[in-house]
VEXDREN-2710 file (C-alpha; in Angstrom, 1 decimal):
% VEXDREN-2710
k/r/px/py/pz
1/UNK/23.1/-8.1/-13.0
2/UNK/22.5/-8.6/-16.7
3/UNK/20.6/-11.4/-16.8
4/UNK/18.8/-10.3/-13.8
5/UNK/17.7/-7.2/-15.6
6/UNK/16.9/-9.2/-18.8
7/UNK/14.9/-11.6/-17.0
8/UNK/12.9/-8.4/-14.6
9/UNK/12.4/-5.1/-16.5
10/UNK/9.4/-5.4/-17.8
11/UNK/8.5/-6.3/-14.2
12/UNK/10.2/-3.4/-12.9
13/UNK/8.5/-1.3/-16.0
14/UNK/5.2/-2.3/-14.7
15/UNK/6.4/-1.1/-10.9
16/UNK/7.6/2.1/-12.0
17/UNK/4.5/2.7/-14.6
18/UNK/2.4/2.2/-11.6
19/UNK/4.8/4.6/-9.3
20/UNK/4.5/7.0/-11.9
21/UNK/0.2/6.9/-11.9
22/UNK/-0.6/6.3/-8.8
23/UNK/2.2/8.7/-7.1
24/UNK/0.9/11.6/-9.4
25/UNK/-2.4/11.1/-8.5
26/UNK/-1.7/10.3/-4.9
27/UNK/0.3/14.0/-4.9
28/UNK/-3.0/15.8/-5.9
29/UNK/-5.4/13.8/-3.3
30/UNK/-2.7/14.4/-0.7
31/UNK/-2.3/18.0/-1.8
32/UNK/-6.5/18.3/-1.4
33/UNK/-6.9/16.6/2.0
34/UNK/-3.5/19.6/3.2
35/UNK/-5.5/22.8/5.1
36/UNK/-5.4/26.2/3.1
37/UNK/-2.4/27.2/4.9
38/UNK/-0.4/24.0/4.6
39/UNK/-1.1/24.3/0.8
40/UNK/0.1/28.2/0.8
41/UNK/3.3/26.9/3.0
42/UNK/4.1/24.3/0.2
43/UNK/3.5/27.1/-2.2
44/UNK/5.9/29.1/-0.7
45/UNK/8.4/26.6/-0.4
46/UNK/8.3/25.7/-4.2
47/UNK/8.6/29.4/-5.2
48/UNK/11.8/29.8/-3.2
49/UNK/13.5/26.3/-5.1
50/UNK/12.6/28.0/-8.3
51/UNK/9.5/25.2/-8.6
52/UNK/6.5/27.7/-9.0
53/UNK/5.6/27.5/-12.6
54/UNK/3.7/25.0/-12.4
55/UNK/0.3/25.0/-10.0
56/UNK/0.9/23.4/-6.8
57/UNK/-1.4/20.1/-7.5
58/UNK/0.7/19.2/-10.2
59/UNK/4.2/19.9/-9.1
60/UNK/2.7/17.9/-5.7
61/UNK/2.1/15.4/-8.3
62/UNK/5.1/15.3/-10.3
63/UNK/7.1/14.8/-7.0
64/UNK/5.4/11.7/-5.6
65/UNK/5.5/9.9/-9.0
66/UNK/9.0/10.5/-9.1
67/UNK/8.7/9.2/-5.9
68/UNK/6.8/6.4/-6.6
69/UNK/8.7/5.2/-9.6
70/UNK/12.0/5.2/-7.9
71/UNK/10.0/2.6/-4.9
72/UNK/8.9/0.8/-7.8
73/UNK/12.0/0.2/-9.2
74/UNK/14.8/-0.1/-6.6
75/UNK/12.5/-1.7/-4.1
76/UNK/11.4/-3.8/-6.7
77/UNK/14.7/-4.9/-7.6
78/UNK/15.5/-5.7/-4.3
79/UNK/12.7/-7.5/-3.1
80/UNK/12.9/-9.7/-6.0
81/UNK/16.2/-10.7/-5.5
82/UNK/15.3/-11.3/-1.7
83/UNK/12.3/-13.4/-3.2
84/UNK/14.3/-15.5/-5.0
85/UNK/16.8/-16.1/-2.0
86/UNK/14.0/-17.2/0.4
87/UNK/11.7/-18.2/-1.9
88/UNK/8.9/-15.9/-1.5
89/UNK/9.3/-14.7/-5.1
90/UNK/7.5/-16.6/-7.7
91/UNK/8.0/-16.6/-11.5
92/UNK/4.2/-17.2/-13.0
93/UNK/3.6/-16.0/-15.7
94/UNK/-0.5/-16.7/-15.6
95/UNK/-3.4/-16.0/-13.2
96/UNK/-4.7/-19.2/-11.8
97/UNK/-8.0/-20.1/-10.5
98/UNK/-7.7/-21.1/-7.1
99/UNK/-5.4/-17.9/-5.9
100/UNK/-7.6/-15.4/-7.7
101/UNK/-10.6/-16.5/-5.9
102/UNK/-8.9/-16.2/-2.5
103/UNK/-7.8/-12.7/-3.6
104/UNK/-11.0/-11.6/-4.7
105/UNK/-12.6/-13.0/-1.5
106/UNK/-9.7/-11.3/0.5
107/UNK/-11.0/-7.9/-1.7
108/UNK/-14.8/-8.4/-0.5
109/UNK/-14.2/-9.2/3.0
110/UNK/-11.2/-6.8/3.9
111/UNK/-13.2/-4.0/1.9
112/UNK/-16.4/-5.0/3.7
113/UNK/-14.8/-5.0/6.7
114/UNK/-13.2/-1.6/6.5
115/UNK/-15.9/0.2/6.0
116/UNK/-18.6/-1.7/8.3
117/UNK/-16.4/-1.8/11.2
118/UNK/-16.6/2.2/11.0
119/UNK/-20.0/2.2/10.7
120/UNK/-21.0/-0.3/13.4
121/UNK/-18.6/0.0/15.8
122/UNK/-15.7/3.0/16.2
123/UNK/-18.0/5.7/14.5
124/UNK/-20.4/5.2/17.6
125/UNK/-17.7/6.4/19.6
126/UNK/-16.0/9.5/17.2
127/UNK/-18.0/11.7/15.6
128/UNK/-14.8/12.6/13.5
129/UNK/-15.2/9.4/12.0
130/UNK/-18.2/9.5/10.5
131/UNK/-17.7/13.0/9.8
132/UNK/-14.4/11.8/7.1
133/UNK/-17.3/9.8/5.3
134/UNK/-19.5/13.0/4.1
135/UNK/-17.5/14.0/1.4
136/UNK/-17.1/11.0/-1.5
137/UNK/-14.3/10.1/-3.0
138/UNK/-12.6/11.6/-5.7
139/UNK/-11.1/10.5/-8.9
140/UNK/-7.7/11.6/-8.3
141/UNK/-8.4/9.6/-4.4
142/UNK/-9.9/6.5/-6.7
143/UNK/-7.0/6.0/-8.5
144/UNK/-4.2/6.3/-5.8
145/UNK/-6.0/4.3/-3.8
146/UNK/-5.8/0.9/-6.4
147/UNK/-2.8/2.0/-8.3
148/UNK/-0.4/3.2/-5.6
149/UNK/-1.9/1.6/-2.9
150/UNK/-2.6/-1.8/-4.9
151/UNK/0.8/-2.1/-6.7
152/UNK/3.5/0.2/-4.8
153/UNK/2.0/-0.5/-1.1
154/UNK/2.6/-4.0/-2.1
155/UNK/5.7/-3.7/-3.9
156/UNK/7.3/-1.8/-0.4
157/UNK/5.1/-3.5/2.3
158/UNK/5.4/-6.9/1.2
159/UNK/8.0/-7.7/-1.7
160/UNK/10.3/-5.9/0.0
161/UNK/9.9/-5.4/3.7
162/UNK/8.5/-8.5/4.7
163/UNK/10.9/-10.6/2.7
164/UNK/13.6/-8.6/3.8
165/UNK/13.0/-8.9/7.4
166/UNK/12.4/-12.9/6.4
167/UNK/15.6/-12.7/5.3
168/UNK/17.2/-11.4/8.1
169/UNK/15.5/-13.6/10.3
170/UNK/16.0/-17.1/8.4
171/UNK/19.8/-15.4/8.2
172/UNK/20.0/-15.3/11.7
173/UNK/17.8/-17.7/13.5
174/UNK/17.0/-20.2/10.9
175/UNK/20.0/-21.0/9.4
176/UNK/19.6/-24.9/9.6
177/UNK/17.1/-25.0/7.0
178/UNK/17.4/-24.1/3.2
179/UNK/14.7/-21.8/3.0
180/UNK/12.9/-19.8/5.7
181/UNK/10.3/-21.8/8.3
182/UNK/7.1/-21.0/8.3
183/UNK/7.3/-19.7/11.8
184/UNK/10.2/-16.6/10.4
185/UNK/7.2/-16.0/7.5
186/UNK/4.3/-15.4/10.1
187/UNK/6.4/-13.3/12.1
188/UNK/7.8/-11.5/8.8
189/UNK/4.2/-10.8/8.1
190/UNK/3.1/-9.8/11.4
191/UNK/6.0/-7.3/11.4
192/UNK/5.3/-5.9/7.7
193/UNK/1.7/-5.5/8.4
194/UNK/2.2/-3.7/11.7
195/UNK/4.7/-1.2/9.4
196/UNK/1.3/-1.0/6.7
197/UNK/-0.6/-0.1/9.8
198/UNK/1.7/2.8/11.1
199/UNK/2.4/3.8/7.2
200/UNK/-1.2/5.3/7.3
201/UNK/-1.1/6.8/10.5
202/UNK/0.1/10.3/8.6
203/UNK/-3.1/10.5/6.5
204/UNK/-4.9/9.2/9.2
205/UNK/-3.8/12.2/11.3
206/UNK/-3.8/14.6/8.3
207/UNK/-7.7/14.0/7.4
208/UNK/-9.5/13.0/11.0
209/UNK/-6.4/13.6/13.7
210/UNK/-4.9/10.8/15.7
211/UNK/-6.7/9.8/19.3
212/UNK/-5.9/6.2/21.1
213/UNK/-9.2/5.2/19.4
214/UNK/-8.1/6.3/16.0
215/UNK/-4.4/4.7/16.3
216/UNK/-6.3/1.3/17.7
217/UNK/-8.7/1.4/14.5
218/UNK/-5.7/2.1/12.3
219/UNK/-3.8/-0.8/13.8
220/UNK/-6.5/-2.9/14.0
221/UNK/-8.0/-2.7/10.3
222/UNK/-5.0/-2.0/8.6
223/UNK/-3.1/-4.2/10.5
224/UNK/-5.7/-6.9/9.5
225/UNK/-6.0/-6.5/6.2
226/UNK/-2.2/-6.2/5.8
227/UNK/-2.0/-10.0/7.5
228/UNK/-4.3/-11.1/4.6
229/UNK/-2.1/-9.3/1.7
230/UNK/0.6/-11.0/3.2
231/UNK/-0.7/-14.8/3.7
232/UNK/-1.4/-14.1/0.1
233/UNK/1.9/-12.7/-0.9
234/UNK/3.8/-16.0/0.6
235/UNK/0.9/-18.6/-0.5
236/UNK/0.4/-17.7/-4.0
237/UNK/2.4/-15.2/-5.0
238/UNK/3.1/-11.2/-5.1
239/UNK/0.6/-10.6/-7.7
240/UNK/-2.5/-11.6/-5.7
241/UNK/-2.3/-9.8/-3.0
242/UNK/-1.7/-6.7/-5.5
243/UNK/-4.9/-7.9/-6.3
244/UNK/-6.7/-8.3/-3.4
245/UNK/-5.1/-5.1/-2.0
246/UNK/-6.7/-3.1/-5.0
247/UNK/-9.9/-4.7/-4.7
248/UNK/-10.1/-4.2/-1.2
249/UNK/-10.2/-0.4/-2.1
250/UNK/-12.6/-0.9/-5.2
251/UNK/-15.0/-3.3/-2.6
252/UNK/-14.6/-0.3/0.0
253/UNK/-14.7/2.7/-2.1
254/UNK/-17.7/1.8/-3.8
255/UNK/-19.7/1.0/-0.9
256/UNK/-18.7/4.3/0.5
257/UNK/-20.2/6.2/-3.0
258/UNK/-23.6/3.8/-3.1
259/UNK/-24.5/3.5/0.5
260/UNK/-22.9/6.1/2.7
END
């Protein structure tokens, strides 16, 4: 345990920094997208645990990057020492060429696609769709959405989830081999990303409501992009798909703010 922690904290400091950031600011764009009376009910409730000092946006905050440190860490921990059992986990210490450019491509396409699809296709057919798109972004929405969702999505999605259900599955189905087929990392990667696509169907619900067309879109583009974060996660490495998954939200958020 010693030399795991020597040889991982600042990694695990970088998780938690980024649980910290993102999870506050993810507390206040959560807190903005609640209806008046779900924010009095949360009022309410942190005035009767003794919580009320504070205004509601930034004890919402405090509480998610709490939240988000502890992911950051113990998930961390855990998926790296899964990672190193199956594999998946890789020990660079530099950014190469070649996977950065498949990340940043990832990024355009996946943030491309994200937006265009509701444009061209499932905003013809819900109004409430469209509707989601005529208030911009804001700051505190900005950052959660590349720190939190860039880094601790990642972190729980992919370092940990899908190498944990790898795990179980090389454990108990693969057990002839020394490391995991790539058949148990495909379906590890289907099965993370399809737990990244129900992950979001919360917000979805809280900000446009959930209809068979809205959980298919969720699904569907989510889903999709999840796939990509994790080819990249068992290809090249954790960091890349952080990478891609951040710039997928940089690619879409800025098209949202210059064109929309």
């Amino acid at each position: 345990m010693k030399q795991f922690i020597k040889s991982y904290w600042k990694t695990l400091l970088f998780f938690a920094l980024a649980g910290i950031i993102g999870g506050f600011f993810t507390g206040i764009y959560v807190l903005d997208s609640y209806s008046p009376e779900m924010q009095q009910q949360l009022l309410d409730e942190l005035a009767a645990e003794g919580l009320g000092g504070l205004p509601a946006d930034i004890m919402m905050g405090i509480i998610t990057a709490i939240q988000g440190a502890g992911y950051g860490i113990f998930l961390g921990a855990a998926g790296i020492w899964l990672g190193k059992k199956t594999g998946l986990w890789r020990d660079e210490k530099k950014i190469t060429k070649k996977p950065l450019i498949a990340s940043l491509v990832v990024a355009l396409v996946g943030g491309s696609v994200l937006i265009l699809s509701d444009l061209l296709f499932f905003g013809l057919y819900s109004q409430v769709i469209m509707d989601s798109y005529s208030v911009k972004p804001t700051i505190p929405y900005l950052i959660a959405s590349v720190i939190y969702g860039g880094v601790i999505e990642e972190v729980m999605l992919r370092l940990f989830w899908l190498t944990l259900v790898a795990f179980i599955l090389w454990k108990v189905l693969d057990r002839k081999h020394e490391r995991p087929s790539t058949w148990v990392l495909i379906v590890a990667n289907v099965i993370a990303s399809l737990l990244f696509a129900a992950g979001h169907l919360p917000a979805t619900a809280e900000l446009i409501g959930l209809s068979p067309m809205i959980v298919f879109r969720c699904f569907l583009l989510n889903g999709g992009v999840g796939l990509m974060f994790g080819w990249l996660y068992r290809k090249y490495g954790l960091r890349y798909a952080m990478i891609a998954h951040g710039g997928c939200h940089i690619v879409s958020k800025l098209i949202w703010i210059l064109l929309i």
